[in-house]
C-alpha positions as CSV (number, residue, x, y, z in Angstrom):
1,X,173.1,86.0,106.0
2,X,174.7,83.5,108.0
3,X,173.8,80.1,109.4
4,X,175.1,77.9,112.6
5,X,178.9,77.2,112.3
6,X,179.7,73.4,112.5
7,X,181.1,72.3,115.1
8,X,179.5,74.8,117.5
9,X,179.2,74.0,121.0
10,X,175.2,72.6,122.2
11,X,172.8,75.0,122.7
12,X,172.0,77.0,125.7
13,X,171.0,74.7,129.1
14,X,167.5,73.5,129.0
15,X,167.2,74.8,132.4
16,X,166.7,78.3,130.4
17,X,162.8,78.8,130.5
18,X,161.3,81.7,128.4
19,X,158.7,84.3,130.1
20,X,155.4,84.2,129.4
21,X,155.5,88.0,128.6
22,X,157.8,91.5,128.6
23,X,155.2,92.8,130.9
24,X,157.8,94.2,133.1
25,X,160.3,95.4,130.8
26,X,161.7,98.5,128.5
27,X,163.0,97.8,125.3
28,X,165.2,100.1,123.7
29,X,165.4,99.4,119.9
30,X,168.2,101.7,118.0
31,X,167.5,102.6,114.7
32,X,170.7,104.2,113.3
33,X,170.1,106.5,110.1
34,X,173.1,105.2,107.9
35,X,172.1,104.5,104.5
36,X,175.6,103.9,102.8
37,X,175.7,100.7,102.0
38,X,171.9,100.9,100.7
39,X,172.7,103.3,98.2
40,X,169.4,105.1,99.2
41,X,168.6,108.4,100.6
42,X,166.1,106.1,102.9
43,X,168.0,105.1,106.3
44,X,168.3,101.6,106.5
45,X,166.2,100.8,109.1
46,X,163.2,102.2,107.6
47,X,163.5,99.8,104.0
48,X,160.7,96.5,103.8
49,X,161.2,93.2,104.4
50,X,158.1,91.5,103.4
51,X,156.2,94.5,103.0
52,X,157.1,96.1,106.5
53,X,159.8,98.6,107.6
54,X,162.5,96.6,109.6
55,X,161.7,99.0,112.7
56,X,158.2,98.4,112.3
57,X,158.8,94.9,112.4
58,X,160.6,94.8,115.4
59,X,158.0,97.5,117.1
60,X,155.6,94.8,116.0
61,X,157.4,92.0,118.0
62,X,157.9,93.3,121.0
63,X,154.4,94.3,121.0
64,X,153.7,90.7,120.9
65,X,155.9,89.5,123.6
66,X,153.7,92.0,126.0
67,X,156.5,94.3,126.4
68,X,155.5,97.1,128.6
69,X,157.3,99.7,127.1
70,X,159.2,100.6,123.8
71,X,161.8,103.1,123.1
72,X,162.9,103.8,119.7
73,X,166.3,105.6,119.9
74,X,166.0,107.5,116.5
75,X,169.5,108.3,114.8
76,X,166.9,108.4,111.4
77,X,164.9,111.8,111.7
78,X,162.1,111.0,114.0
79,X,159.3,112.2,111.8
80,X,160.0,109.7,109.3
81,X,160.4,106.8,112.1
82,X,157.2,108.2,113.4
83,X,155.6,107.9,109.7
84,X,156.9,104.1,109.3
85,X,155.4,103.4,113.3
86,X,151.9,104.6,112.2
87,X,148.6,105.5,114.2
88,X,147.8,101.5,114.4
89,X,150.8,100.5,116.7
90,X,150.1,103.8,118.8
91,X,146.6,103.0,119.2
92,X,147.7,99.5,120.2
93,X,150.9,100.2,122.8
94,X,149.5,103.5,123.9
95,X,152.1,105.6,126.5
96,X,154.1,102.6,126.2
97,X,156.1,104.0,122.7
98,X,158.0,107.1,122.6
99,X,160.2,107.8,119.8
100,X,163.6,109.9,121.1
101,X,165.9,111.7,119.0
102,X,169.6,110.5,119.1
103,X,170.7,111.9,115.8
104,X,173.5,113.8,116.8
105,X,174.4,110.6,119.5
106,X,178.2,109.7,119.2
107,X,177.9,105.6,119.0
108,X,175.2,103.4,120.2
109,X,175.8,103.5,124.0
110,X,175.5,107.4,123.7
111,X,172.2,106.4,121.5
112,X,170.9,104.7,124.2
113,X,172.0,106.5,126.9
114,X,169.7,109.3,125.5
115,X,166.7,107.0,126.8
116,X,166.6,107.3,130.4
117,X,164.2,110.2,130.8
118,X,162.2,108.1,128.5
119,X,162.3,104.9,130.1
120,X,160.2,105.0,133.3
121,X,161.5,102.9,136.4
122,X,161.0,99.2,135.0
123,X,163.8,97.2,136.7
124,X,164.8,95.4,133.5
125,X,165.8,97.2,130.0
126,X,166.0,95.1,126.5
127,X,168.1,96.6,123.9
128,X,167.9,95.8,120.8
129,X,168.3,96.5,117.0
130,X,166.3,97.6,114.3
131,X,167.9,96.2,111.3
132,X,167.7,92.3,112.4
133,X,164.0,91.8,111.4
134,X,164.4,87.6,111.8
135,X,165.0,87.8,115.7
136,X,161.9,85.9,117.2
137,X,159.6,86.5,119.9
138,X,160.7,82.9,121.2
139,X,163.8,84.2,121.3
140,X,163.4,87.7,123.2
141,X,161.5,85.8,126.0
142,X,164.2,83.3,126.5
143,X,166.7,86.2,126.4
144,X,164.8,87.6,129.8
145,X,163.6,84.2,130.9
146,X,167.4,83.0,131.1
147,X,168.5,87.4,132.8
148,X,165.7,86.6,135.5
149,X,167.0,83.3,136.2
150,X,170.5,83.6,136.9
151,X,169.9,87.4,138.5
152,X,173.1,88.8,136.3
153,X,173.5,92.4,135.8
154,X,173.7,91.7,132.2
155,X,172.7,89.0,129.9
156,X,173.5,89.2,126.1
157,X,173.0,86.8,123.0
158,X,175.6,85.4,120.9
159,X,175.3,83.2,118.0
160,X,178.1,81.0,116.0
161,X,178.5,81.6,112.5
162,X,179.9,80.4,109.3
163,X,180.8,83.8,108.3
164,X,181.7,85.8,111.7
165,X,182.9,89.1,109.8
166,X,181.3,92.2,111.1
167,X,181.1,90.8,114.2
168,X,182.4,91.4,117.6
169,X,183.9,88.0,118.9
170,X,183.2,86.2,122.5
171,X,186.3,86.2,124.4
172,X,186.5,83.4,126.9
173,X,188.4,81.3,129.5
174,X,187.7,78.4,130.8
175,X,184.5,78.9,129.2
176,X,183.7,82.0,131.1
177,X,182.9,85.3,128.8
178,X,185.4,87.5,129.9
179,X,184.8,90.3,127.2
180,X,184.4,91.2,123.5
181,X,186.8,91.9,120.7
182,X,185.9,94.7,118.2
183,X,186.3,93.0,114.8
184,X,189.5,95.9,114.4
185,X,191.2,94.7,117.1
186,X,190.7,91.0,116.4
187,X,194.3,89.6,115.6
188,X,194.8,86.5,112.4
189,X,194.3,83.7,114.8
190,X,191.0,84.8,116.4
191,X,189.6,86.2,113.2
192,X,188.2,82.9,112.2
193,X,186.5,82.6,116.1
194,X,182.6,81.8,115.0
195,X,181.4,82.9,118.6
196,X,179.9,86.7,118.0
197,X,178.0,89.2,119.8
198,X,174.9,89.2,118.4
199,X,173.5,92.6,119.5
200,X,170.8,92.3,121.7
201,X,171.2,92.7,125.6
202,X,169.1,92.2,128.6
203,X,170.0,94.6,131.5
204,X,169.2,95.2,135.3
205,X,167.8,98.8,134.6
206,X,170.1,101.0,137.3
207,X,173.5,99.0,136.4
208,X,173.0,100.1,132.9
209,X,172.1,103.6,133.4
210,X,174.9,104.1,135.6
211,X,177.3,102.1,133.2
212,X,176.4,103.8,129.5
213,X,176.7,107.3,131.4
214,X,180.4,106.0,132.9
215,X,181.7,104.8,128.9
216,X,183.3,107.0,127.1
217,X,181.5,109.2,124.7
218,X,182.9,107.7,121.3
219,X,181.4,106.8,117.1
220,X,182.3,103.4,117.2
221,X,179.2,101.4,116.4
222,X,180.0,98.9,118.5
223,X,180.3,100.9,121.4
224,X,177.8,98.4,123.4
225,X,179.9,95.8,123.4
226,X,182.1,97.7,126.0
227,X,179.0,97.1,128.8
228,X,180.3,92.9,128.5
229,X,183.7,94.0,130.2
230,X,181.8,96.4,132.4
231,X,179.7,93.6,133.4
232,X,182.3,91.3,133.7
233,X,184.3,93.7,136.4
234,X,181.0,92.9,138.4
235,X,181.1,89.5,138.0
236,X,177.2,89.2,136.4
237,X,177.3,88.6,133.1
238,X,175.7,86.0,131.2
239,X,175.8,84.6,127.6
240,X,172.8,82.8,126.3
241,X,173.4,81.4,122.5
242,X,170.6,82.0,120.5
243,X,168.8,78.8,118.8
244,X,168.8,79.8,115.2
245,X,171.3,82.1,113.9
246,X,169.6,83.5,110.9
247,X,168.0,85.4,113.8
248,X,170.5,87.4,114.0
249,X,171.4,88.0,110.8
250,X,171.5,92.2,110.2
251,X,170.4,94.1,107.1
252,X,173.1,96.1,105.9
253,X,172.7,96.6,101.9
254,X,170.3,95.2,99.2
255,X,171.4,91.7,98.6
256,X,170.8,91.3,102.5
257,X,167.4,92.7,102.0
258,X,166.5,90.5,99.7
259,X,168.0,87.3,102.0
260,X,165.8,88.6,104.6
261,X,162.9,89.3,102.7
262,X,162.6,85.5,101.3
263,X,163.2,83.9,104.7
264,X,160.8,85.8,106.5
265,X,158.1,85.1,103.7
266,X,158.9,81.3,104.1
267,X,158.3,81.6,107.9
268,X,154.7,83.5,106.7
269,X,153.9,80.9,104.3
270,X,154.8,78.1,107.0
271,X,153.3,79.5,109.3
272,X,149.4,80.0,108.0
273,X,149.8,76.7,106.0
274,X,150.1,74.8,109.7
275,X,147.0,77.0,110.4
276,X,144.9,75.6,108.0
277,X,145.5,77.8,104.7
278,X,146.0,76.1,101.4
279,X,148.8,77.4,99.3
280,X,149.2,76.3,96.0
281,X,152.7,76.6,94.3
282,X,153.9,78.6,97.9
283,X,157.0,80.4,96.5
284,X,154.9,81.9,93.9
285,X,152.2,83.4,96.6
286,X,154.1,86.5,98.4
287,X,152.2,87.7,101.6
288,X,153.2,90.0,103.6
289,X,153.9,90.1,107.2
290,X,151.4,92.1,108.7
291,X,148.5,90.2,106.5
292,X,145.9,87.6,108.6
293,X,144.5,84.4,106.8
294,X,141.7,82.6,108.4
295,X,141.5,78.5,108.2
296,X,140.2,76.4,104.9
297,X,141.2,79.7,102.4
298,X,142.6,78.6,99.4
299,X,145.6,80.8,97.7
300,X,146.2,80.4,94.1
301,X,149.8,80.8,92.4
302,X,151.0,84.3,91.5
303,X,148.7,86.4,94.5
304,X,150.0,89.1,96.2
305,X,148.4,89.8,99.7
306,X,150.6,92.9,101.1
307,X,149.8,95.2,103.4
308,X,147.5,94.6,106.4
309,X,145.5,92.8,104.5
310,X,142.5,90.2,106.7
311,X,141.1,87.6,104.7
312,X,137.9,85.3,106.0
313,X,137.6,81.6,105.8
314,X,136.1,79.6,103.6
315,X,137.7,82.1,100.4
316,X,139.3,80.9,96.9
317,X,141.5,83.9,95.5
318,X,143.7,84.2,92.5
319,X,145.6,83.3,90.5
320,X,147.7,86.3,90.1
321,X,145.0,88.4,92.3
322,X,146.3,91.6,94.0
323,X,144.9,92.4,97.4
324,X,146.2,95.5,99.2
325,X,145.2,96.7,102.6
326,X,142.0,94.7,102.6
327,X,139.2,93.1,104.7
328,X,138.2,90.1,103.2
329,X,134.9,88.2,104.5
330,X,134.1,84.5,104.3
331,X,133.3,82.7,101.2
332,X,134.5,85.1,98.7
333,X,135.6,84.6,95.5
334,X,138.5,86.2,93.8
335,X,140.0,85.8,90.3
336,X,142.7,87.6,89.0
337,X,142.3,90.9,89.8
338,X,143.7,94.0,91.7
339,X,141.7,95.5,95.3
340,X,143.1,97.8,97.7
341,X,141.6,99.4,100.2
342,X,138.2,98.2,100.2
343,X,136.3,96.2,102.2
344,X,134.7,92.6,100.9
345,X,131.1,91.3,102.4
346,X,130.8,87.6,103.0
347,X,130.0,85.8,99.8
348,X,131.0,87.9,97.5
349,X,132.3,86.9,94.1
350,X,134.8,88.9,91.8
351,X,135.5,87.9,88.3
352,X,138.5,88.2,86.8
353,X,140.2,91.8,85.7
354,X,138.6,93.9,88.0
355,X,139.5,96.7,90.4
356,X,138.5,97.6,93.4
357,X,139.8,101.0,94.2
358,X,140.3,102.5,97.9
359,X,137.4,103.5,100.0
360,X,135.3,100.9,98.3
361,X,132.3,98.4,100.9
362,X,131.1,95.6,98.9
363,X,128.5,94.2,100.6
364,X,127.7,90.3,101.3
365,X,127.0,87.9,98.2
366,X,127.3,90.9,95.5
367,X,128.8,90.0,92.0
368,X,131.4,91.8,89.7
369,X,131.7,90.7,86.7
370,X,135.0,90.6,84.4
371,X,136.8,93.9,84.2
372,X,134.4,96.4,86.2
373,X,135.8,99.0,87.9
374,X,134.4,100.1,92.2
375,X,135.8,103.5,92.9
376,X,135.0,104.9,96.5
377,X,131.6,103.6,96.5
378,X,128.9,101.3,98.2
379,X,127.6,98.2,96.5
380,X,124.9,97.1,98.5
381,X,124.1,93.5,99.2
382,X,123.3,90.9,96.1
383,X,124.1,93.6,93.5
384,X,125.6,92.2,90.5
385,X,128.3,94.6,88.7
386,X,128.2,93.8,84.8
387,X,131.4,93.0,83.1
388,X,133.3,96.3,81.4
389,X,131.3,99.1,84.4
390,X,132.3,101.3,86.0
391,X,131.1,102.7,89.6
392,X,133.0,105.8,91.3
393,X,131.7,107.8,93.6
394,X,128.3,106.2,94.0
395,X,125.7,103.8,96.5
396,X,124.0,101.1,95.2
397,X,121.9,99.5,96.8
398,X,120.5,96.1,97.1
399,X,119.3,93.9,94.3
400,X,120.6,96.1,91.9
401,X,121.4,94.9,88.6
402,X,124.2,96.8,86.6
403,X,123.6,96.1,83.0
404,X,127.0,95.6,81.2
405,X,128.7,98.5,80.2
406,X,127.0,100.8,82.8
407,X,129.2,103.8,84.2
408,X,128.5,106.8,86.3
409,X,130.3,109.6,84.8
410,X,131.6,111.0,88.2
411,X,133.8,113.9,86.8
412,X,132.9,117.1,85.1
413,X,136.5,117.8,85.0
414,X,136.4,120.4,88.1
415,X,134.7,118.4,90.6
416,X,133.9,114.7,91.7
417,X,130.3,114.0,91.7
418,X,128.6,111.2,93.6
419,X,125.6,109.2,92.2
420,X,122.5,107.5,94.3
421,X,121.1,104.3,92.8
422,X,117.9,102.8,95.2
423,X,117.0,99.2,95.8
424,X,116.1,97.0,93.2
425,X,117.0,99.2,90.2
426,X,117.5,97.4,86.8
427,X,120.3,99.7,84.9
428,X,120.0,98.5,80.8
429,X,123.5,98.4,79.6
430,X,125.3,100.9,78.7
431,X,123.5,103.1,80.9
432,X,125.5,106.2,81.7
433,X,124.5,108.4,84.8
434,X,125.9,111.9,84.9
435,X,126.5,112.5,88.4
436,X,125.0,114.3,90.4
437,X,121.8,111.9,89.8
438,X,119.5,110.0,92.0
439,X,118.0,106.6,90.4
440,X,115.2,106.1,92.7
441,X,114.2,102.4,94.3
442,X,112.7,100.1,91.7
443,X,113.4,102.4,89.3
444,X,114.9,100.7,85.4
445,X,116.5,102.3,82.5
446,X,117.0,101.2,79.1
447,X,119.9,100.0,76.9
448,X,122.2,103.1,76.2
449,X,119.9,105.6,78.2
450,X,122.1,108.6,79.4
451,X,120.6,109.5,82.5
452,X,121.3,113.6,83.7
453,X,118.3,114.0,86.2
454,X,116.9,112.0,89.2
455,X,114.8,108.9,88.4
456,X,111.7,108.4,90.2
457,X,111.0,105.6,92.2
458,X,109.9,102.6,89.7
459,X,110.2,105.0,86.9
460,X,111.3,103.3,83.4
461,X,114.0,105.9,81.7
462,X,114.8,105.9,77.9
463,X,116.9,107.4,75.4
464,X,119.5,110.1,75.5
465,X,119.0,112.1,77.5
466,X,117.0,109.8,79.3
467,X,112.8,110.5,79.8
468,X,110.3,108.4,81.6
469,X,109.0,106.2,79.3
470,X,105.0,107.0,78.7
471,X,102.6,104.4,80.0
472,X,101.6,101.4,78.4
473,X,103.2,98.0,77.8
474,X,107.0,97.9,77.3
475,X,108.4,97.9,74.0
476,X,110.6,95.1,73.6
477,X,113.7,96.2,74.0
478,X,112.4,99.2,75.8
479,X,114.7,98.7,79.2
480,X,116.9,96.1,77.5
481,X,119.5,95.0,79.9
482,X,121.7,93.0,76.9
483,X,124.6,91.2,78.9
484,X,123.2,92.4,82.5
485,X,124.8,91.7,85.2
486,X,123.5,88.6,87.0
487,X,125.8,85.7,85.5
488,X,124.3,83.1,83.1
């Protein structure tokens, strides 16, 4: 990672304004397959940073600056960039992605060049690069705010840099870009030269065509940087410094990773804490980027929120709570325990130690107790869950009450079964319920019963195996709910 050399020259003119959106545009992002310097059969592009593929990050971006259409030039097998894309951004670009294959492209402006069918007839094309997930939307606009301006041929970031190796360095006279030197043909004295090519063009859509097809077909990496000359022939380029040069900054091996990971969840934790979340201890709390937080929620230290993850207003979670992939309504309480996949009600409360497994609703104001267990099931709405059950496979209804200790025994170790429990059924603890089995509406069971057929509706069930309980007055102890589920 790299940060804003001293001594750099001021930032770009004012007069550069930003574009409201990419409406118009093509974006071209390359996503190169090399792994080597990862160490990983998994191509570089396609690792996390804060809990998102680089590409998909970048995908993600340009579909918030409105950009009309997106191109990813795939040198990583396009079934796996397809896999890391995912139904969601489809559904929300539409025609406007394609993914085409450029693994067997020789450099980046043959990469590219393998776009054009692809592309449509937009007038301006943006290309940029997968493996800088820190470039900003701010930045992208201004890029094609400042091309549309000056009506160049070619406009192109640069940065200036502490640390310029890697880079291709701005050559200029009289303050006029007049090319780029490949960092192997940089000589001793320019070596040091914090001016780079950062990577990221903005091009008048016919010039570039007609100037990747004219360069020579060659590996170097780099090979973009030869359409500055081309431009400069012309006489339409421009150079447009970016404002902050961590932008830039490209993920080439783990410890770079790991840079980019921790500044990106600082901008996350930044950002939702101006919008009206509280964050207690931040650097302990790690949410991801593709997570939503609505106003007045209070985050605990140690929770994890990864995934895509939507949380309500008006919620208290943690500490050291887990929530993956979930929908999170207002009001809820969470303590330290694990949920993925599910979906939260509003005002639902979650004691400590439990788990909410995937495919799970949890409907407004119910109440799990410590340590129970939802697996693929319904809880309907004020349920309470007693502490140390377990419910897979099943719908609950409303009003239920879950004695402590209650599990439906979904497995006969062949098949899953699922389990039906009505409104207003009061489960003793303990109660097991052999799936398949119905507990009808109203219907109660006592402390221990094992239930293995359907409950009538209002029916009182006791024993093992559990029998409708003859009529008469109750026993005490008869439907004994011990530690139920309601708290104290």
């Amino acid at each position: 990672m790299t940060t804003r050399a001293r001594g750099a020259p001021p930032l770009s003119s004012p007069k550069t304004t930003a574009v409201t959106s990419l409406a118009g545009w093509t974006a071209l992002v390359l996503a190169p397959g090399d792994a080597v310097r990862m160490q990983s059969a998994t191509p570089t592009v396609l690792h996390a940073v804060a809990g998102v593929p680089m590409l998909r990050l970048v995908c993600d971006l340009l579909r918030e600056a409105g950009c009309a259409r997106t191109i990813v030039v795939a040198g990583a097998p396009p079934a796996s960039v397809a896999a890391v894309l995912g139904d969601g951004l489809r559904d929300s670009i539409g025609d406007g992605l394609d993914i085409v294959d450029a693994q067997d492209a020789e450099g980046s402006a043959n990469a590219a060049l393998r776009a054009r069918a692809a592309a449509g007839e937009h007038r301006n094309v943006l290309i940029l690069r997968a493996d800088m997930p820190l470039i900003s939307t701010r930045t992208l606009r201004e890029l094609a705010g400042r091309h549309l301006g000056e009506s160049r041929v070619l406009t192109f970031l640069t940065a200036y840099l502490t640390d310029p190796h890697g880079f291709g360095r701005i050559l200029r006279r009289n303050g006029e870009v007049r090319g780029i030197i490949h960092e192997r043909d940089l000589t001793g004295a320019m070596r040091g030269q914090p001016e780079v090519n950062a990577g990221l063009y903005a091009a008048d859509a016919q010039w570039l065509w007609e100037t990747l097809a004219a360069l020579p077909a060659n590996a170097n990496t780099d090979a973009l940087g030869d359409l500055v000359a081309r431009a400069v022939e012309r006489g339409g380029v421009e150079a447009y410094q970016v404002h902050e040069s961590i932008e830039v900054a490209q993920v080439g091996d783990r410890l770079q990773l790991a840079q980019a990971d921790r500044i990106l969840r600082d901008r996350i934790r930044d950002r939702l804490m101006r919008e009206g979340v509280t964050l207690i201890d931040p650097p302990t709390i790690y949410i991801d980027a593709g997570v939503e937080i609505a106003s007045d929620t209070v985050l605990l230290p140690g929770t994890h929120v990864t995934g895509r993850t939507r949380i309500g207003s008006g919620c208290r979670i943690g500490p050291n709570a887990i929530l993956r992939d979930m929908v999170i309504g207002d009001r809820c309480e969470i303590g330290g325990s694990t949920l993925e996949g599910s979906t939260l009600g509003e005002a639902v409360t979650v004691g400590p130690y439990c788990h909410v497994r995937p495919g799970s609703t949890i409907e407004r104001e119910v109440h799990l107790g410590n340590y129970a267990e939802v697996k693929a099931s319904r809880i309907g709405a004020r349920t309470a869950v007693g502490h140390f059950s377990y419910i897979g496979d099943a719908d609950v209804g409303a009003d239920v009450n879950v004695g402590a200790g209650s599990i439906t025994a979904n497995y006969d170790g062949e098949a899953k079964h699922r389990t039906v429990i009505g409104d207003g059924v009061h489960l003793g603890s303990d109660t097991i319920m052999v799936a398949p089995v119905t507990v009808g509406r109203g219907a109660r069971t006592g402390a221990g019963a094992v239930v293995v057929d359907d409950v009538p509706e209002g029916a009182t069930v006791i024993g093992v195996p559990a029998r409708v309980r003859a009529a008469g007055p109750p026993a005490t102890g008869d439907a004994g709910t011990g530690e139920g589920g309601h708290p104290a």
